[in-house]
N, C-alpha and C positions, 0 to 999 in steps of 0.2 A: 592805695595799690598802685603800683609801677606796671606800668605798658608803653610798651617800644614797637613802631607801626616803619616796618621797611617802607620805600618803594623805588621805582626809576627802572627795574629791571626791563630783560628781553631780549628780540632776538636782534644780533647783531655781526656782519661779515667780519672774516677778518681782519684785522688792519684796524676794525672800529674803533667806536667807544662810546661808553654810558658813565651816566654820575647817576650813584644811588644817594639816597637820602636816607634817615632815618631820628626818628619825632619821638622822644620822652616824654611823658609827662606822668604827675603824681610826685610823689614827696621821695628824693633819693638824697640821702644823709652822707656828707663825707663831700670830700673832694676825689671826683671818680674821673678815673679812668674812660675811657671807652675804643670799642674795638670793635674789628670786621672778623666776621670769621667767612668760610667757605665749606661747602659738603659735596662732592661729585658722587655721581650715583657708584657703591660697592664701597667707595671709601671715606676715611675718619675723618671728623671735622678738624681742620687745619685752620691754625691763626692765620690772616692776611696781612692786617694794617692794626697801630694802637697808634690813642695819641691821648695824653695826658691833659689833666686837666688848665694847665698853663701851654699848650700847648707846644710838648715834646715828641715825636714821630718815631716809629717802627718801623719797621717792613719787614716781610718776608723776602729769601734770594731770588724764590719763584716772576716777583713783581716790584723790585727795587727798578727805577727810572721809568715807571712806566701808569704805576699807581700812584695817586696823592689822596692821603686822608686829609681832614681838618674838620673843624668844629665853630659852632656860632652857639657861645654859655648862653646868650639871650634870649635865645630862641629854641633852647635843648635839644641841639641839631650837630648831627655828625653825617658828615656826606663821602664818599671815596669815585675820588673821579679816576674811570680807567679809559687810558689809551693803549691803543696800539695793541688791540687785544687777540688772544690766540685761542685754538680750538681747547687748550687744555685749562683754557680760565672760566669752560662751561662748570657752570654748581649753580647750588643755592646759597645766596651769599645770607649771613645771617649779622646781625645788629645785638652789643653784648656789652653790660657795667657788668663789671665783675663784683665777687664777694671783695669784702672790707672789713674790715675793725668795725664800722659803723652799718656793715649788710650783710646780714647771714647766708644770703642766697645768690647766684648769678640771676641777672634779668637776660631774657632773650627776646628779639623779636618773631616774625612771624616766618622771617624769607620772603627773599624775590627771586626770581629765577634770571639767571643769565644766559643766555645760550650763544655760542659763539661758532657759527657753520655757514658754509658756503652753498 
């Protein structure tokens, strides 16, 4: 069984910044992707960050120059360091290997919360 364990979140002024983390482990088939998503309270979960498993990068417009995803294969770790952060980057940031050829299912993790307020 696959489980993906957020953390790093909280609260944080604006201007700040947090690095999340997020820990795979159990047996995931295939050369995977992996991604951040976000959820604000009332609205849809929005993609944030992707990075491929040779490590190729995403961004949404939301947080281009200001977000860095990446990844450590040895460690089955994918982390998103955010700067510079603003009141509208508060959610729950969520940790996500998508479906594949080789995964019938999206994995998710649990959420960490970010809150960004003065």
């Amino acid at each position: 069984q696959v489980q993906l364990v957020e953390s790093g979140g909280g609260l944080v002024q604006p201007g700040g910044s947090l690095r999340l983390s997020c820990v795979a482990s159990g047996t995931i088939f295939g050369s995977y992707t992996m991604d951040w998503y976000r959820q604000a309270p009332g609205k849809q979960r929005e993609l944030v960050a992707t990075i491929t498993h040779g490590g190729n990068t995403n961004y949404a417009d939301a947080v281009k120059g200001r977000f860095t995803i990446s990844r450590d294969n040895a460690k089955n770790t994918v982390y998103l360091q955010m700067n510079s952060l603003k009141p509208e980057d508060t959610a729950v940031y969520y940790c996500n290997i998508p479906r594949g050829s080789r995964r019938p299912v999206d994995y998710w993790g649990q959420g960490t919360q970010v809150t960004v307020s003065s």
